[in-house]
Structures are given as structure tokens and as C-alpha cells.
C-alpha positions as a LaTeX table, in Angstrom:
\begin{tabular}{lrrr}
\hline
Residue & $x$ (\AA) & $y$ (\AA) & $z$ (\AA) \\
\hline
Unk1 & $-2.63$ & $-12.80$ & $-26.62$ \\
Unk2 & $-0.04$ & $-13.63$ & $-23.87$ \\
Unk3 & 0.22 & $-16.51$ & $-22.39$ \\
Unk4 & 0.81 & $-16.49$ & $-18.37$ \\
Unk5 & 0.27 & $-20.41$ & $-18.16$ \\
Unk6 & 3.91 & $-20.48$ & $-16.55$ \\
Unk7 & 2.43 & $-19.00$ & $-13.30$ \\
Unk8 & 0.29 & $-21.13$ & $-11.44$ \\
Unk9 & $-1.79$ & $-18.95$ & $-9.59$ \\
Unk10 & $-3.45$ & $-18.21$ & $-13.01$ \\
Unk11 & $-5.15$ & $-21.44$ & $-12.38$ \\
Unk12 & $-6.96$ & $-20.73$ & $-8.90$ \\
Unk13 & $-7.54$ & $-17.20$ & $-10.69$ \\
Unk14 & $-7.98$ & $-16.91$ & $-14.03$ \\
Unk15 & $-6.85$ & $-14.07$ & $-15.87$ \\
Unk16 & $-9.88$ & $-13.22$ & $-18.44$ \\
Unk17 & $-7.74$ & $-10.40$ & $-19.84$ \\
Unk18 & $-4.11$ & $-11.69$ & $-20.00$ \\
Unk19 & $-2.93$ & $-8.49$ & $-21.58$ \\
Unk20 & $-3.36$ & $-6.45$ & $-18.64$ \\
Unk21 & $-1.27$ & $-6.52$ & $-15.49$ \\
Unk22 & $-2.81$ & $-9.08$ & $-12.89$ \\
Unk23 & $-3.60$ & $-7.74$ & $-9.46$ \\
Unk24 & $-3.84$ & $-10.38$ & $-6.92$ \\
Unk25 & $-5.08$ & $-7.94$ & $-3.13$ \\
Unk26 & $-7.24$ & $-6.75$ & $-0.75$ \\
Unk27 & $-8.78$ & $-3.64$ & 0.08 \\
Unk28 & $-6.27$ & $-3.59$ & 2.88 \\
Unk29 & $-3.42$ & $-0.71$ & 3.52 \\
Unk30 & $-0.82$ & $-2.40$ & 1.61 \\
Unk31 & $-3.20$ & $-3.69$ & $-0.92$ \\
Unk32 & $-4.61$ & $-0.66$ & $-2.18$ \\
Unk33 & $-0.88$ & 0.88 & $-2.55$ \\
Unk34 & $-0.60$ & $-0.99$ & $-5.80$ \\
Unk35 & $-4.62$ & $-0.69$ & $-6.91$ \\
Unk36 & $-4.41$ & 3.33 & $-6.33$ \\
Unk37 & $-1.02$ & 3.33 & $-8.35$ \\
Unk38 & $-2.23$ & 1.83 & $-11.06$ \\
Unk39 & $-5.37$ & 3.76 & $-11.29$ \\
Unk40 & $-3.44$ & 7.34 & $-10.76$ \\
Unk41 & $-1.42$ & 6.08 & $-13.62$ \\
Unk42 & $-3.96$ & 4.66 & $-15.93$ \\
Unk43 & $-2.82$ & 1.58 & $-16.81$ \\
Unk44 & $-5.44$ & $-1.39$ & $-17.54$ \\
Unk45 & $-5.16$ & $-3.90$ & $-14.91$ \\
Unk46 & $-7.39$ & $-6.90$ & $-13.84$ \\
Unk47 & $-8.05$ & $-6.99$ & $-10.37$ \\
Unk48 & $-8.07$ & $-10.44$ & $-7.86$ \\
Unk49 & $-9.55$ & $-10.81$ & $-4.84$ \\
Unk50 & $-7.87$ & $-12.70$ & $-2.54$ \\
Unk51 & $-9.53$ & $-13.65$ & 0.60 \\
Unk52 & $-8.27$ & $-13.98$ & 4.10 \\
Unk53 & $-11.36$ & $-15.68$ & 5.65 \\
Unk54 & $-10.66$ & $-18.91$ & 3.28 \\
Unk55 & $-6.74$ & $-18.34$ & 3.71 \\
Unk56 & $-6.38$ & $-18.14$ & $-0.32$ \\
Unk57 & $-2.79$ & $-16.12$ & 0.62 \\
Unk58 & $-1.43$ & $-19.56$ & 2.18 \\
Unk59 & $-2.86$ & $-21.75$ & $-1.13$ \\
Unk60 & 0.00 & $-23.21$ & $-3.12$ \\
Unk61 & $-1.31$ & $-21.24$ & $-6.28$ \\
Unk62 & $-0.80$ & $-18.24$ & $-4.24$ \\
Unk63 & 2.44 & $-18.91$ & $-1.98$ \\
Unk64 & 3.54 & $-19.89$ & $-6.05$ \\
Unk65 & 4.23 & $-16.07$ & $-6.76$ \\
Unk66 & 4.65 & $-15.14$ & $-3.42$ \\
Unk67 & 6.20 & $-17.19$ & $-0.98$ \\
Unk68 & 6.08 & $-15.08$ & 1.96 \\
Unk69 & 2.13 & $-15.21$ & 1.09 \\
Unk70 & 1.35 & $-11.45$ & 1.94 \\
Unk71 & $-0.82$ & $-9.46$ & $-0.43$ \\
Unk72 & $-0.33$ & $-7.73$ & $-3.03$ \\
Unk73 & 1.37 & $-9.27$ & $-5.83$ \\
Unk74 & 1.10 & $-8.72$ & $-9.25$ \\
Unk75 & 2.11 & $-10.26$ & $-12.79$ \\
Unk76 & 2.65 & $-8.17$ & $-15.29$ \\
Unk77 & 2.18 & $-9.46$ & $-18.55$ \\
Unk78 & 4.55 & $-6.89$ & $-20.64$ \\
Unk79 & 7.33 & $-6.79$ & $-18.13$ \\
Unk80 & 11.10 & $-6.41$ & $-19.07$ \\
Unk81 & 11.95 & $-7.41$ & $-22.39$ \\
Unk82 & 8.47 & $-7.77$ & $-23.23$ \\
Unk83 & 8.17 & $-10.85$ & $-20.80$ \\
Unk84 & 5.86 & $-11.65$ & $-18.16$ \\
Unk85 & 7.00 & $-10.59$ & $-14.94$ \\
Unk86 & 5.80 & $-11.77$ & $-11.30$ \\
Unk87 & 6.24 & $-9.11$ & $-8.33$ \\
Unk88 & 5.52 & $-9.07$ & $-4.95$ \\
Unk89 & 6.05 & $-6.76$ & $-1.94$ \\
Unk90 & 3.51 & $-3.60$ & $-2.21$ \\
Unk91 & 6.99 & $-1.32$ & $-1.93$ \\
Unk92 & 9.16 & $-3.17$ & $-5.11$ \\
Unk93 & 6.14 & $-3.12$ & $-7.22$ \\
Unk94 & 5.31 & 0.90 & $-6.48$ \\
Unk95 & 8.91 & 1.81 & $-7.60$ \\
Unk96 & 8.75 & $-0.70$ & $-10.65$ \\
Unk97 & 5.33 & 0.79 & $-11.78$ \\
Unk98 & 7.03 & 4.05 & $-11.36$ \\
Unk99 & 10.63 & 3.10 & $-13.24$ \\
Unk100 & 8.11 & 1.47 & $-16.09$ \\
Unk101 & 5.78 & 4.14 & $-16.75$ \\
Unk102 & 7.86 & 7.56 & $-15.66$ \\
Unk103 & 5.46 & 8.48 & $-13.12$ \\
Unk104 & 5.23 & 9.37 & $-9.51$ \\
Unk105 & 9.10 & 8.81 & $-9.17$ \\
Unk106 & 11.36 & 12.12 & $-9.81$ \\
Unk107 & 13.96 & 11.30 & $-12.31$ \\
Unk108 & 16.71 & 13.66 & $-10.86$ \\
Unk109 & 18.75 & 10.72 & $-9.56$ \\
Unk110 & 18.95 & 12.46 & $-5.88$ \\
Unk111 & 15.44 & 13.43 & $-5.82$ \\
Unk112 & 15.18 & 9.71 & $-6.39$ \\
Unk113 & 16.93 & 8.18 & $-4.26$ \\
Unk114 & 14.71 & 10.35 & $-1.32$ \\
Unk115 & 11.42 & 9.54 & $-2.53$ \\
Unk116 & 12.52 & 6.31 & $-1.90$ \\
Unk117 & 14.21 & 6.93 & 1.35 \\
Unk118 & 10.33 & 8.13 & 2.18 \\
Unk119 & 9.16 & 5.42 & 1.21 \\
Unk120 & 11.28 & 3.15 & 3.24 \\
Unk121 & 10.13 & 4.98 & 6.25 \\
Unk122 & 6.73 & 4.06 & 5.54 \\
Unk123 & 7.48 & 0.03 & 4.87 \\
Unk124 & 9.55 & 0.06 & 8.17 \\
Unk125 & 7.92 & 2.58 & 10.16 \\
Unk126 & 4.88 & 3.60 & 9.76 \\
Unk127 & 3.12 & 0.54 & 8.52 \\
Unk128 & 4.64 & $-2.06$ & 11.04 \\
Unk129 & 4.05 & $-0.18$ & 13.85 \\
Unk130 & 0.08 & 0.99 & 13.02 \\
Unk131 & $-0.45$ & $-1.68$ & 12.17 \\
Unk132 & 0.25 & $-3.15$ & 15.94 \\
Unk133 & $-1.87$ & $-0.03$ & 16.84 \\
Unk134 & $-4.91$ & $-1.58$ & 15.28 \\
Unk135 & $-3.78$ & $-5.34$ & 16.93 \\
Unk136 & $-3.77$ & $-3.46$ & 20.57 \\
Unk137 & $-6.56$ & $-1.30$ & 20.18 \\
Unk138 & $-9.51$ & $-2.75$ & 17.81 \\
Unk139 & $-8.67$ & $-6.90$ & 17.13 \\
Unk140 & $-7.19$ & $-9.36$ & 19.44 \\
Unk141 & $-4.95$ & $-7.65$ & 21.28 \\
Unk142 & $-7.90$ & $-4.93$ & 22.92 \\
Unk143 & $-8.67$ & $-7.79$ & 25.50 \\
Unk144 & $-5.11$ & $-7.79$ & 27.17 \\
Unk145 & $-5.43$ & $-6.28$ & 30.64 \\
Unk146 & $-1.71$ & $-4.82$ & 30.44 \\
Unk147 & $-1.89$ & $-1.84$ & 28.14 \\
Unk148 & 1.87 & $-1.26$ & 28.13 \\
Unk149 & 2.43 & $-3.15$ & 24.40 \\
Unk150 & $-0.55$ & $-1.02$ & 23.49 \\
Unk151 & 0.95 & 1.94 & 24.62 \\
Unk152 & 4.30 & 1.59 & 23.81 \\
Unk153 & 3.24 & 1.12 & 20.14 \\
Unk154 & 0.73 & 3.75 & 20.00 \\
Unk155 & 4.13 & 5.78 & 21.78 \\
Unk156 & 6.06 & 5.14 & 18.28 \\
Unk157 & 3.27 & 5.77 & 15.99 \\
Unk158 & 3.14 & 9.63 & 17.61 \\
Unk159 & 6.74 & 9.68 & 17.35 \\
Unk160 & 6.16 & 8.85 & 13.07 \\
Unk161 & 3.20 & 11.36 & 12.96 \\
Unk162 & 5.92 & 13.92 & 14.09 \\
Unk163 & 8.21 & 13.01 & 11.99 \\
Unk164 & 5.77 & 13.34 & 8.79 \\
Unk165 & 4.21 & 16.28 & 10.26 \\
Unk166 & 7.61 & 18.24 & 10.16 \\
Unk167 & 7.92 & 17.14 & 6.87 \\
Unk168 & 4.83 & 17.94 & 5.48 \\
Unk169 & 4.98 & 21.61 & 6.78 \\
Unk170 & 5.31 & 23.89 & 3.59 \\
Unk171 & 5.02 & 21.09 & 1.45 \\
Unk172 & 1.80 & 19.99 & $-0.75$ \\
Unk173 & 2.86 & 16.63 & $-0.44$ \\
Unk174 & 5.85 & 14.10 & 1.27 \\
Unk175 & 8.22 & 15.52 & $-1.57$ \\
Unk176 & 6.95 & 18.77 & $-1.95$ \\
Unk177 & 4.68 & 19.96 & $-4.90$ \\
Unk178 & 4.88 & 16.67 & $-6.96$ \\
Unk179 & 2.78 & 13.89 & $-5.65$ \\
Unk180 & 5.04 & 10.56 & $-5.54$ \\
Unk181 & 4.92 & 6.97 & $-4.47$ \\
Unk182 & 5.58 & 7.96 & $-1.20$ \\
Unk183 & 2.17 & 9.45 & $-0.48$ \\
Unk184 & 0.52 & 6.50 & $-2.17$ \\
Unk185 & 2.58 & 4.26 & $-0.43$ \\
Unk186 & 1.76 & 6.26 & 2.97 \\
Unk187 & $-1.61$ & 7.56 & 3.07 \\
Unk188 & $-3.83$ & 4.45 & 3.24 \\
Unk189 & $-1.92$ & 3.40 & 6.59 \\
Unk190 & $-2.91$ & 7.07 & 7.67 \\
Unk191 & $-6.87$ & 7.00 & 7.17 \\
Unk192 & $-6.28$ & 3.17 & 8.12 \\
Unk193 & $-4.95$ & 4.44 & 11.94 \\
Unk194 & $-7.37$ & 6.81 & 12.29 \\
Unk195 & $-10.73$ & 5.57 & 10.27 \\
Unk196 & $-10.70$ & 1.18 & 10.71 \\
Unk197 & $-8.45$ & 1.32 & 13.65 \\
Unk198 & $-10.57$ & 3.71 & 15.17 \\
Unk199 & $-7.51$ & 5.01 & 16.93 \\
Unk200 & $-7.72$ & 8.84 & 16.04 \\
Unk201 & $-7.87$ & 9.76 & 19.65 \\
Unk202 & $-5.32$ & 7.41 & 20.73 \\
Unk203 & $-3.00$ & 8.60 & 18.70 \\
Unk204 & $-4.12$ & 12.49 & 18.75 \\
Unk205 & $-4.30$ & 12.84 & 15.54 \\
Unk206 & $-5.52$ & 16.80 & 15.41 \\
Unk207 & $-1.96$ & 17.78 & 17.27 \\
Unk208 & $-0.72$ & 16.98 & 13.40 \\
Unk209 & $-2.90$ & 18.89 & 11.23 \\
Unk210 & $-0.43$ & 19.06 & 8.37 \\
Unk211 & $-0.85$ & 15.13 & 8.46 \\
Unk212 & $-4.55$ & 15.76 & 8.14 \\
Unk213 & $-4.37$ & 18.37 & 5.51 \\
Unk214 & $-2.55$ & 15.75 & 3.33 \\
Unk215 & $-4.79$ & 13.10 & 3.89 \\
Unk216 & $-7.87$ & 15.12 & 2.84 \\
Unk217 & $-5.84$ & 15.44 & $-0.68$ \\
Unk218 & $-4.66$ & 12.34 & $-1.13$ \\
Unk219 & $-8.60$ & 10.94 & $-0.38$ \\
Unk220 & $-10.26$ & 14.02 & $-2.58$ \\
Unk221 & $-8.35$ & 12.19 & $-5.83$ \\
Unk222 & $-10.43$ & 10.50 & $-7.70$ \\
Unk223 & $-7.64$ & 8.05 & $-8.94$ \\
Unk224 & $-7.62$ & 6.94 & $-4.99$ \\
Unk225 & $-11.51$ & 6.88 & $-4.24$ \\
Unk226 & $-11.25$ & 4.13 & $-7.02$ \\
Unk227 & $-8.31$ & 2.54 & $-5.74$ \\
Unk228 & $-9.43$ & 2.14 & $-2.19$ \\
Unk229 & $-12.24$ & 0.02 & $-3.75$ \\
Unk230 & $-10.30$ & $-3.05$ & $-5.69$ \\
Unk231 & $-10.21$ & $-5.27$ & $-5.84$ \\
Unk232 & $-14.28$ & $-5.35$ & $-4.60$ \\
Unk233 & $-14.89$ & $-7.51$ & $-1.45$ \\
Unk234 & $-17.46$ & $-10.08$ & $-2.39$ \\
\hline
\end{tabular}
């Protein structure tokens, strides 16, 4: 049985099955990047919640794997060289699940290098700035009387919806017929905008119908029904 007593968060979460890859998230956009992954590819993992509303992402067991405390982060117990490795950032551990297991990453080196490049524009892009969307328009940020950071953000997060839009046009998915990280990696922010942010209007969604297409695939796997779901909010 392996032994992950070198990582302390194993202590504030105890891995029961310390064979499988640990999962430390939350049902959030980002979070359920990695959970869908590893359900599409079938790999056993166990699954930790990690909950905002006690601030477990700023407790030192936490903030020990990752420091920038942001969910997810994983350890997985067979990593290179047969060691335990600790990962976080929802992007690095979607192309090392790929690399380790062959899937959802093209291995033509150029096709490659732009499933990444899509994937990028979703950790830089499309993430950041709907995520401000949901700030302005359903948290916090609904209460300010000027609109204009509101707007301006919901301004960019059209201008992304175009851009995916034209590239989704012929194409079954972000990289054509072959589903890849970079629809798992883009998808959840997608229904996210325009389901919890409640911002399907604000946004227009239905002027990018190739968007919507996509989405209804990505949400009609049953790989990513499960993976929306862990881990399970108490």
C-alpha cells in the first residue's frame, strides 16, 4: 500500500484508499475540470471535499500542497517513477492526466501544442473574465450602482463567445472530431455563465448557437454528469 504520509494534507483528509489518485475540490468550474477528467478517463480516484464556508483552502494542511490555496489539487500516488506526486493548478494537472494516460491530448506534436494553445485561452480568458461576470451580476458586485465594471466584463466575455463560436463552426468539438482537454477544461465555465451566474441574457448567449450545440454534448456525457457531482457537497 503506498504511503502518502510525506504530504500533510493527508492528515486534515485522510486518504482511505492511498492507491488511488487524491482529489482535493469543489463542485466549482475549475474543480470539476479535474473530477470530469478523471471520470472520462476511468481512472480510480478518491474524491475531497474542500469547503469554502470553513476556509479549509487557507488551512496549513491545505496551503501544504498548494500554496496559492485555490482548488483543485491532486496527489497522485503512482506519479513519475512510480512516486507520489502533488499537483496543483486545474490546467497542469489536465495535461499531466492526459501525458500519463494517452488520452484527450492528440499526440501529433502540432496538434499538441494547439490543444493546449485552447486551453490557455480558457485559463486566461474565458475563466477570469466569467468569472467577474458572475462577481458583477449574481454575488457582491450586483449591488454597485455603476454598471460600467459589469459591463465592461460582460463586453469581453461576448468578445470570447465569438471567438469559440467561430471556432466551433464545422467542428464537433474545440479541436474538431476528437474531444480533448480543451472542452473539459472549457465547458463547465460555459453552463457556469449561463446556468449559476444566471447571466444567459446578459451575455446573449443564443447569438452563439454553435457554443450551445457544444455544451449540450459535453453535458449529455455521462463521464461529465458524474463529474459535475464530486466531490459531493455535504
Amino acid at each position: 500500500m503506498t504511503d502518502l504520509s510525506a504530504f500533510p494534507i493527508t492528515k486534515k483528509w485522510p486518504a482511505q484508499h492511498p492507491d488511488r489518485i487524491q482529489l482535493y475540490s469543489l463542485p466549482t468550474p475549475n474543480g470539476v475540470k479535474v473530477s470530469i477528467m478523471l471520470e472520462e478517463m476511468g481512472l480510480l480516484y478518491e474524491p475531497h471535499l474542500v469547503k469554502f464556508d470553513t476556509h479549509d483552502q487557507t488551512s496549513p494542511e491545505f496551503m501544504s500542497l498548494n500554496p496559492n490555496n485555490k482548488i483543485p489539487a491532486i496527489i497522485d500516488p503512482k506519479g513519475p517513477g512510480g512516486k507520489p506526486l502533488g499537483l496543483f493548478e486545474s490546467g497542469a494537472i489536465l495535461i499531466y492526466l492526459a501525458e500519463k494516460t494517452g488520452q484527450f491530448m492528440p499526440q501529433n506534436a502540432a496538434l499538441r501544442y494547439e490543444t493546449i494553445q485552447w486551453l490557455m485561452f480558457q485559463m486566461g480568458g474565458i475563466g477570469p473574465m466569467f468569472g467577474q461576470v458572475g462577481f458583477f451580476n449574481k454575488f457582491a458586485g450586483k449591488d454597485y450602482e455603476d454598471k460600467r465594471p459589469r459591463d465592461r466584463y460582460v463586453a469581453e466575455s461576448k468578445r470570447l463567445l465569438a471567438v469559440l463560436e467561430q471556432r466551433l463552426t464545422g467542428r464537433a468539438w474545440i479541436m474538431g472530431d476528437d474531444y480533448s482537454i480543451a472542452d473539459i477544461a472549457t465547458f463547465p465555465w460555459v453552463r457556469n455563465l449561463i446556468g449559476f451566474y444566471e447571466a444567459a441574457e446578459l451575455v446573449g448567449i443564443a447569438d452563439f448557437p454553435n457554443v450551445t450545440r457544444v455544451l449540450d454534448a459535453f453535458l449529455a456525457r455521462p463521464a461529465v454528469a458524474r463529474g459535475l457531482d464530486s466531490p459531493k457537497r455535504s
